[in-house]
C-alpha positions as CSV (number, residue, x, y, z in Angstrom):
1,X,75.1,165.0,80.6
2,X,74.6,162.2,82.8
3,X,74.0,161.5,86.3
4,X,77.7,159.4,87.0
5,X,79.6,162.8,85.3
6,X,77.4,165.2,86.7
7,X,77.9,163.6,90.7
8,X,81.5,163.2,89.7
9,X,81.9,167.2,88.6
10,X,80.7,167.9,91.8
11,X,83.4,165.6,93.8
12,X,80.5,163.3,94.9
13,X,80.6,160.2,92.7
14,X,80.8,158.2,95.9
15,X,76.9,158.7,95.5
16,X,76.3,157.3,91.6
17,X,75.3,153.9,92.9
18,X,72.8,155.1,95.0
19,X,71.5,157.1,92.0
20,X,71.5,154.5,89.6
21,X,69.9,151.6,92.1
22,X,66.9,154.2,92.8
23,X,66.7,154.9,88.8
24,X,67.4,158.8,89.2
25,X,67.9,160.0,86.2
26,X,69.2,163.6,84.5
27,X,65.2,164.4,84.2
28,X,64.7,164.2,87.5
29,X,67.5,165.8,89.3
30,X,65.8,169.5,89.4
31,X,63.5,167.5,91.1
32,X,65.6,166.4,94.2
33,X,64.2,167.5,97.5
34,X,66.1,167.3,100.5
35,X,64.0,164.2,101.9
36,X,64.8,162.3,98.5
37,X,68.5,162.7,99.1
38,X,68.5,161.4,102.8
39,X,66.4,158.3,101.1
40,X,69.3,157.8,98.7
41,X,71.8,157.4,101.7
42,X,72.9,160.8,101.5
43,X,73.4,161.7,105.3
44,X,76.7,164.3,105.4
45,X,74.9,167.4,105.7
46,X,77.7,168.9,103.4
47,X,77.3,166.7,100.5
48,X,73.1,167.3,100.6
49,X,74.0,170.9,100.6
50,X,76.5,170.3,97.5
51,X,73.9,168.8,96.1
52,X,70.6,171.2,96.7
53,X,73.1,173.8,95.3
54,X,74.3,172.2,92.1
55,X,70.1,171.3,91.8
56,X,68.9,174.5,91.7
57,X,72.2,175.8,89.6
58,X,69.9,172.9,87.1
59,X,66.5,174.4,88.2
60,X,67.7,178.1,87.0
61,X,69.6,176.7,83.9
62,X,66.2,175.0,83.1
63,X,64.3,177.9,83.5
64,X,66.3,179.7,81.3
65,X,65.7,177.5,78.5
66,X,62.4,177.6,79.0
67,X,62.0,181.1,79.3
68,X,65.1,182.7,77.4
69,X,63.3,186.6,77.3
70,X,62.9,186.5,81.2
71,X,66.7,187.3,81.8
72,X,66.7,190.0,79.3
73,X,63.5,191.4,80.5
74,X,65.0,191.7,83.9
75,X,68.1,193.0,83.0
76,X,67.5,195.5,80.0
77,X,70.0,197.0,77.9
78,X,71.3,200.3,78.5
């Protein structure tokens, strides 16, 4: 994956300049805080919520990887 597909998936390529001029890359997108999107020119309150959502969608996919028994531990088999 990379950033221009990714912003694109989410109907938000408008923003992949802005992404590329400030050198955010795939690593660093579960980093994103709100305050980083407004300093990338993101100002529509919709789009930053797009965005915080599709973040942490990352966030938990990352944490699964990391920790693929948590899941299963939760959620036990009958």
């Amino acid at each position: 994956m990379n950033v221009a597909d990714w912003l694109c998936t989410l109907g938000l390529g408008q923003y992949e300049a802005a992404f590329r001029k400030n050198s955010v890359t795939v690593d660093l997108l579960p980093n994103l805080t709100p305050e980083d999107l407004k300093d990338l020119g993101i100002t529509l309150v919709g789009d930053r919520r797009r965005l915080l959502d599709a973040i942490s969608a990352l966030r938990a996919r990352a944490d699964l990887a990391d920790n693929p028994r948590a899941t299963s531990a939760e959620h036990p088999r009958p």
